[in-house]
C-alpha positions as CSV (number, residue, x, y, z in Angstrom):
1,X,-25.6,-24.3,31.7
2,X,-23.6,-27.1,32.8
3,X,-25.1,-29.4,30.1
4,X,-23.2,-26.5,27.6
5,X,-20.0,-26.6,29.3
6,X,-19.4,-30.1,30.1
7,X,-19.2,-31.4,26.4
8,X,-17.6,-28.0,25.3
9,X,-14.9,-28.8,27.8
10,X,-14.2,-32.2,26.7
11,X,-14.3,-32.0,23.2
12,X,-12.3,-28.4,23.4
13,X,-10.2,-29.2,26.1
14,X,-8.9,-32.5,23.8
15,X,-8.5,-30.4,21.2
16,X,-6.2,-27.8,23.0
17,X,-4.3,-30.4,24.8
18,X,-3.3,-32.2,20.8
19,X,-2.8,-29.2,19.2
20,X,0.0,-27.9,22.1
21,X,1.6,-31.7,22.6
22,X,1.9,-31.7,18.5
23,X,3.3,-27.9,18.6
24,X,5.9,-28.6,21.3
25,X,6.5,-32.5,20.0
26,X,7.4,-30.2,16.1
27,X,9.5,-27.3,17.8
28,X,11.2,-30.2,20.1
29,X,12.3,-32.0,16.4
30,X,13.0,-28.8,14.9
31,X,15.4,-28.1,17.4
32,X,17.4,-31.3,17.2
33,X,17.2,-31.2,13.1
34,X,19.2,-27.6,14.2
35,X,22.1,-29.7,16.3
36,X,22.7,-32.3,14.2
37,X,22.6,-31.2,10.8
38,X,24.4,-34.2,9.4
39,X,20.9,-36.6,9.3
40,X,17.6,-35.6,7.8
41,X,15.8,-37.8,10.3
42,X,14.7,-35.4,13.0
43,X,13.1,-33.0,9.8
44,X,11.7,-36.1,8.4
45,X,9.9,-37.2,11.6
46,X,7.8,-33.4,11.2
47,X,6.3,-34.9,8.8
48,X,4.3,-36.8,11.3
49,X,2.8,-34.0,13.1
50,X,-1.0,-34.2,11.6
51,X,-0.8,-38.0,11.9
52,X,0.4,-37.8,15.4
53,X,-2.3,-34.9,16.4
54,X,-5.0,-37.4,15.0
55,X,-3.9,-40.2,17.2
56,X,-3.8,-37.9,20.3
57,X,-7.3,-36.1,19.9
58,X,-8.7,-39.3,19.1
59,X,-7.1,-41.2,22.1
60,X,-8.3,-38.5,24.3
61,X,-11.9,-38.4,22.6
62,X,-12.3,-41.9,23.2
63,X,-11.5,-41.9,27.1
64,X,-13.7,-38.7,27.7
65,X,-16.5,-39.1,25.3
66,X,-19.0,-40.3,27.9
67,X,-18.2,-37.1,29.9
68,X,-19.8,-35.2,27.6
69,X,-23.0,-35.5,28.8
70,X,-24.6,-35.0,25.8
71,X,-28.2,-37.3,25.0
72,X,-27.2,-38.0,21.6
73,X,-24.0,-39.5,22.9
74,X,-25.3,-41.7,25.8
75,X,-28.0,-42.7,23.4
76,X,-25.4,-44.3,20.7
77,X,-22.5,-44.8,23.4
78,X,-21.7,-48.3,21.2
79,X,-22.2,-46.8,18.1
80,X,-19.6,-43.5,18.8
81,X,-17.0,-45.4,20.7
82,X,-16.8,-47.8,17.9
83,X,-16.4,-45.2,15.4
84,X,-13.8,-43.2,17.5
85,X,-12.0,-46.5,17.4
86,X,-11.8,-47.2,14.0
87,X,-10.7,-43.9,13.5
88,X,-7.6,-44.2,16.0
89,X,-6.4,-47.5,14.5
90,X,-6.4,-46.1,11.0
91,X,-4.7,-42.9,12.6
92,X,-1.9,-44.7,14.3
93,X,-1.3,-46.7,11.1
94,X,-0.6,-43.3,9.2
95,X,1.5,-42.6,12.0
96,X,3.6,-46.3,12.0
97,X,3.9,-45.4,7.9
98,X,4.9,-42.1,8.2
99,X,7.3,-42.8,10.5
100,X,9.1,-45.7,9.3
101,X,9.3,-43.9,5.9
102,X,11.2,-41.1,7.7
103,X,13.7,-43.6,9.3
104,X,14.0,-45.5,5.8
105,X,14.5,-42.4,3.7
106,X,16.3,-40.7,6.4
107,X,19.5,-44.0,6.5
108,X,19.1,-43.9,2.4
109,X,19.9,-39.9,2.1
110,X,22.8,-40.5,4.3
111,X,24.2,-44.0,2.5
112,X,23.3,-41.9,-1.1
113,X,25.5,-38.9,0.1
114,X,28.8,-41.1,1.4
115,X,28.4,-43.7,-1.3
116,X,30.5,-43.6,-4.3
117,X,29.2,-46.6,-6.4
118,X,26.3,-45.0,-8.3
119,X,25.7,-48.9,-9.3
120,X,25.4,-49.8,-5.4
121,X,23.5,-46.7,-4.4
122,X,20.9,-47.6,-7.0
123,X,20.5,-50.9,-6.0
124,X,20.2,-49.9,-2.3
125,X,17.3,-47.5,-3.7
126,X,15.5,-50.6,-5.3
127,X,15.6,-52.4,-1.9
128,X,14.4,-49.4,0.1
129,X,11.6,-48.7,-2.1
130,X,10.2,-52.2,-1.7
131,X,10.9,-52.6,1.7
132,X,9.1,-49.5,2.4
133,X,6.2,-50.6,0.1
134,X,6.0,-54.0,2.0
135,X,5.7,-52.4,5.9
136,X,3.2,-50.2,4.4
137,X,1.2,-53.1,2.8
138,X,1.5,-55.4,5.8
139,X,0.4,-52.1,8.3
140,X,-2.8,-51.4,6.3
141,X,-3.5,-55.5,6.6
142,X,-2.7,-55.5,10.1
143,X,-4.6,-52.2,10.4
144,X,-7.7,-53.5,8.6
145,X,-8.0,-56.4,10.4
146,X,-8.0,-55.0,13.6
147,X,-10.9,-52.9,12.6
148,X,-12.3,-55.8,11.3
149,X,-12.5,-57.1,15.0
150,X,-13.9,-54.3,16.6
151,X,-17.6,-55.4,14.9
152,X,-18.4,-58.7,17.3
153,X,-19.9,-60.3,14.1
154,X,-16.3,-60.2,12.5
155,X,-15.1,-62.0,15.8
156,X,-17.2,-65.0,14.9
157,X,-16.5,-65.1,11.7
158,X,-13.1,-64.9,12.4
159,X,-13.3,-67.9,14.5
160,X,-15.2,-69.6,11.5
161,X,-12.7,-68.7,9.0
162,X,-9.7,-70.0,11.6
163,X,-11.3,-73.1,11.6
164,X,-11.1,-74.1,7.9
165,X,-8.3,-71.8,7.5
166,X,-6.6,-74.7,5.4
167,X,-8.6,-75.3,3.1
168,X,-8.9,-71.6,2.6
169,X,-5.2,-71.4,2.3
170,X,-4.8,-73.9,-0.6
171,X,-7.7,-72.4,-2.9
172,X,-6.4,-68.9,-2.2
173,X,-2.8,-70.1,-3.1
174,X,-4.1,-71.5,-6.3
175,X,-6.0,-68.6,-7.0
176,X,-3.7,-65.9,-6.4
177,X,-0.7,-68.2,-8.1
178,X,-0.1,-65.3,-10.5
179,X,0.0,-62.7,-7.6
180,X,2.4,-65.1,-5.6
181,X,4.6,-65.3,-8.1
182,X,4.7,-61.3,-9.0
183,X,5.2,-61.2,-5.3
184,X,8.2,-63.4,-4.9
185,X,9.6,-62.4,-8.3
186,X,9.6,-58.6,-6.8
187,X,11.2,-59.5,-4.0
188,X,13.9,-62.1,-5.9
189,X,14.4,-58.9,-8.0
190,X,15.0,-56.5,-5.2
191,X,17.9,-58.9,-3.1
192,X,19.3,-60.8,-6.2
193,X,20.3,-57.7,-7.7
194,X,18.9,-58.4,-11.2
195,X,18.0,-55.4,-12.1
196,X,17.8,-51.9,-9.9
197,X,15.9,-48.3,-10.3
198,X,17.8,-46.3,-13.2
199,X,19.5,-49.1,-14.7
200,X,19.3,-48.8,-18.7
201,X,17.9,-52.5,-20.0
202,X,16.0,-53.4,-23.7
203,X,12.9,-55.7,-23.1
204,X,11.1,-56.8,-26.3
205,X,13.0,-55.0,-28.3
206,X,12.6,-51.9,-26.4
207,X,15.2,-49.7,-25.1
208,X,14.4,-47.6,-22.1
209,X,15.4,-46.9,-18.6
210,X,13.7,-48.6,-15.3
211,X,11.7,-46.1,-13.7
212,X,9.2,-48.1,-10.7
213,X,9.6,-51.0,-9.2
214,X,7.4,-52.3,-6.9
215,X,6.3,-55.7,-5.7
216,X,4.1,-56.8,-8.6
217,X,4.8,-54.8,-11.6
218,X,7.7,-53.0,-13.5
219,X,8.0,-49.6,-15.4
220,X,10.7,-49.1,-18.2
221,X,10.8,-45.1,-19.8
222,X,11.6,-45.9,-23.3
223,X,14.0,-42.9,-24.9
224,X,10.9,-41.2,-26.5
225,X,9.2,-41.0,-23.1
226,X,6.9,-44.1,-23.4
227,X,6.1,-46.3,-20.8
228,X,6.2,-49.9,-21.0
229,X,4.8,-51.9,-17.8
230,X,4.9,-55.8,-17.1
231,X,5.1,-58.0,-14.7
232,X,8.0,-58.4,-12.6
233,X,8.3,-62.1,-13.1
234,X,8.9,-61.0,-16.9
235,X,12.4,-60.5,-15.6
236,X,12.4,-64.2,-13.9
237,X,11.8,-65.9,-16.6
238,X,13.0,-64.6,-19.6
239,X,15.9,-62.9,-21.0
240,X,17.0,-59.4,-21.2
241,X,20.0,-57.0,-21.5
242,X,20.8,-55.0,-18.5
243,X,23.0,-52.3,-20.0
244,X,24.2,-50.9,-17.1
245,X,25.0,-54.2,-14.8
246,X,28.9,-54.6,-14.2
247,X,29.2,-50.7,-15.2
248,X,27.4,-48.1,-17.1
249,X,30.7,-47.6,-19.7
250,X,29.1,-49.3,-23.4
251,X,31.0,-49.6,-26.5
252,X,29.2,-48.8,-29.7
253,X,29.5,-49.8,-33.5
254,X,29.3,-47.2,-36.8
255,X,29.6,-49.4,-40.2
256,X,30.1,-47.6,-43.7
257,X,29.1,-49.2,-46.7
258,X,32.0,-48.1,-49.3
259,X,33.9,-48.2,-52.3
260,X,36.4,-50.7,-53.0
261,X,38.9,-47.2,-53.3
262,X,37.9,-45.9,-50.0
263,X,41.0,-44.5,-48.1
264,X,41.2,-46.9,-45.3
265,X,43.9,-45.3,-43.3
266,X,42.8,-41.7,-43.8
267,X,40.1,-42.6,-42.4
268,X,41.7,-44.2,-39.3
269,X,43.5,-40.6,-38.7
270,X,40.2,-38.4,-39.2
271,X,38.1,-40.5,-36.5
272,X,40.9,-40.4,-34.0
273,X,40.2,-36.5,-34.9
274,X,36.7,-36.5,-34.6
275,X,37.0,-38.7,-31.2
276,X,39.2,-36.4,-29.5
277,X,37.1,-33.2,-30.4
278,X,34.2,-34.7,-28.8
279,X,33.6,-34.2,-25.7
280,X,30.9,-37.4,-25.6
281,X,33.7,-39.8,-26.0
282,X,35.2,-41.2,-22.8
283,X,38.6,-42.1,-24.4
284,X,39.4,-45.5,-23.6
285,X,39.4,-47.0,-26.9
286,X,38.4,-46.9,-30.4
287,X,39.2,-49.0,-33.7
288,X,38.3,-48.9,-37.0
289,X,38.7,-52.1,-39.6
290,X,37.1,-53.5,-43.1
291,X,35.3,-56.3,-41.7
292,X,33.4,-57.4,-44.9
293,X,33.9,-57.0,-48.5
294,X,31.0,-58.0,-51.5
295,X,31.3,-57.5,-54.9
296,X,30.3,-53.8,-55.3
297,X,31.3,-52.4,-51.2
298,X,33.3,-52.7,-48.6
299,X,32.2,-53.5,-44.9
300,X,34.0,-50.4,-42.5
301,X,33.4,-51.3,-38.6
302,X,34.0,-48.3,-36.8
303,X,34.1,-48.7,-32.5
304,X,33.9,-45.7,-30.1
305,X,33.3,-46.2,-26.0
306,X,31.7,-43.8,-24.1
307,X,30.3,-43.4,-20.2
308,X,26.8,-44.6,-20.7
309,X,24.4,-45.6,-23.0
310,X,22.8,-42.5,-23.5
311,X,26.2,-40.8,-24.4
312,X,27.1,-43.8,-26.8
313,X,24.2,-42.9,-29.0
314,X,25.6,-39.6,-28.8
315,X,28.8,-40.9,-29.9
316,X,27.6,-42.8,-33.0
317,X,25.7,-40.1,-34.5
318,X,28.7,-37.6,-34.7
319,X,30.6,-39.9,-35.5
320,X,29.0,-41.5,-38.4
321,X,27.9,-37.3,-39.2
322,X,30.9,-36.0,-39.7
323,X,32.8,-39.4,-41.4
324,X,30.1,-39.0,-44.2
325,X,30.6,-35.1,-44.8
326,X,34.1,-35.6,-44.5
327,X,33.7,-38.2,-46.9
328,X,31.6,-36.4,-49.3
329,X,33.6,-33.3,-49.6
330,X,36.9,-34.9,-49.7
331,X,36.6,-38.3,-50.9
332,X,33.7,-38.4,-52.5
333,X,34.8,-41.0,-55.0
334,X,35.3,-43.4,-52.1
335,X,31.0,-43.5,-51.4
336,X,29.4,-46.8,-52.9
337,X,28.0,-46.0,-56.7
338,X,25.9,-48.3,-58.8
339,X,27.5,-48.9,-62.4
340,X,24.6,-48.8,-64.8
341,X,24.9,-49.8,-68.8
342,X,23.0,-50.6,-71.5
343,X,21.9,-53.8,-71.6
344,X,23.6,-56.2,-74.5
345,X,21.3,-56.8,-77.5
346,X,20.3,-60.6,-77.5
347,X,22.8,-62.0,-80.0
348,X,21.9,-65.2,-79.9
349,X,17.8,-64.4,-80.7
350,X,19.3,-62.1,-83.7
351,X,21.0,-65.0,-85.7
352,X,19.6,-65.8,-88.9
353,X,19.0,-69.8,-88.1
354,X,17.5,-68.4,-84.8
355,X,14.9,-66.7,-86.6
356,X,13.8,-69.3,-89.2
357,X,14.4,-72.6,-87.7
358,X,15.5,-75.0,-90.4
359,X,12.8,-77.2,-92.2
């Protein structure tokens, strides 16, 4: 009987013991997220409940296993502790990830809610997000490497490896030179404020939105919902337009290709009516001027500002809608025309000493 009971006590007796620690460790943060409201730490931190109950039955497994009494156990005692080992060092990294990510997104919720510089607050975002993505990286490492040295044949090659650790070093660096660089250039990106998380850029051509970050790679959400991905050093070493550095407010340019009779200053009154109707346009400034003239048109800039670069495109296209059905129903003689004629007969093959050269 007692050979029954023993390892039904341990192994329950760990599991009763976690399960009331991580109920009482939950109602103990649910109860400070109640008296102080003005943080989401303490409801963040609940979030580590499973991770935490891991660690602790684990802990407690690994202490008592030999109490068990079962055969099967003193048989493989190596073989079990080893594996309960493992498991608590991959538990308590969850637990260090989970955790820090709490505290990180925990300070950024309360800097996002008092900040007022949506241009700050984004690149505070960028910063987080790859701060975040570093701890967890260098906790799986650190993690993995200490269950690395749990197997005694890892120890010895870990002495081995030590040994001609420079060596090792240089061919790794050379290998991973692309890596590296990523690396640096994710990091260059995050504190040099190049470019942040939402800020509106065109790369190749392409217009879009910056959507992920992280330390080796970019993603940019095109206005039709693509996704364009590349390397962060992309934005290291080449040029690009960041739309939304310095401000998100954008100007934007409407031309008209008209007729030399086109009613200039009419026109000048009917945008400022078109401008103030919509509610798009941000009302600092607007112009319009002939900036060009060829032998058949006339060049008409038109300029309108709005908030961001989304609502300038908005801008634009009312803009140039409604100038050209304004234009068409009232002044329709002012849209470019092509003059046609009939062609001139060839005089000059049509005279008589043309025709018969002289003998």
């Amino acid at each position: 009987m007692e050979d029954v009971l023993r390892p039904i006590a341990v192994i329950g007796g760990a599991v009763v013991v976690t399960l009331i620690l991580g109920w009482l460790a939950d109602r103990t943060l649910h109860r400070i997220d109640v008296r102080h409201p003005e943080t989401p730490l303490w409801d963040l931190l609940r979030r580590c409940r499973i991770p935490l109950q891991v660690v602790l039955c684990t802990a407690l497994l690994r202490g008592a296993y030999d109490e068990t009494g079962l055969e099967s156990v003193e048989q493989h005692s190596a073989g079990v502790g080893r594996a309960l080992s493992l498991i608590l060092i991959a538990a308590t990294a969850w637990l260090l990830v989970r955790a820090s990510a709490a505290v990180v997104e925990s300070w950024y919720s309360r800097y996002a809610a008092a900040g007022r510089d949506a241009a700050r607050v984004r690149r505070v975002r960028t910063q987080v997000t790859l701060i975040q993505r570093v701890v967890t990286a260098v906790v799986g490492v650190v993690a993995a490497a200490a269950m690395l040295l749990t197997f005694p044949e890892m120890r010895a090659v870990g002495t081995s490896m030590l040994a001609s650790a420079g060596v090792l070093g240089i061919v790794a660096g050379i290998a991973a030179q692309s890596t590296l660089g990523n690396l640096f250039a994710g990091l260059q990106i995050a504190f040099g404020d190049m470019v942040r998380l939402g800020d509106t850029v065109v790369v190749d051509g392409e217009w879009g939105t910056v959507e992920e970050i992280t330390l080796t790679f970019l993603t940019v959400r095109t206005w039709d919902e693509r996704r364009i991905t590349m390397p962060v050093s992309y934005f290291t070493s080449k040029p690009f337009e960041n739309w939304s550095r310095g401000g998100p407010q954008m100007t934007g340019t409407v031309l008209f290709h008209l007729d030399h009779s086109a009613p200039v200053e009419e026109m000048r009154q009917r945008m400022q009516k078109i401008l103030e109707e919509s509610p798009d346009w941000d009302g600092r400034s607007w112009s319009l001027v002939v900036t060009d003239t060829t032998p058949s048109t006339i060049v008409v800039r038109a300029l309108v500002t709005a908030r961001d670069a989304d609502t300038i495109w908005t801008v634009r296209c009312h803009v140039r809608e409604r100038m050209i059905e304004w234009l068409r129903t009232e002044h329709a003689y002012a849209l470019p025309r092509i003059s046609t004629t009939t062609a001139p007969a060839d005089q000059e093959a049509a005279r008589p000493d043309r025709r018969h050269p002289p003998e």
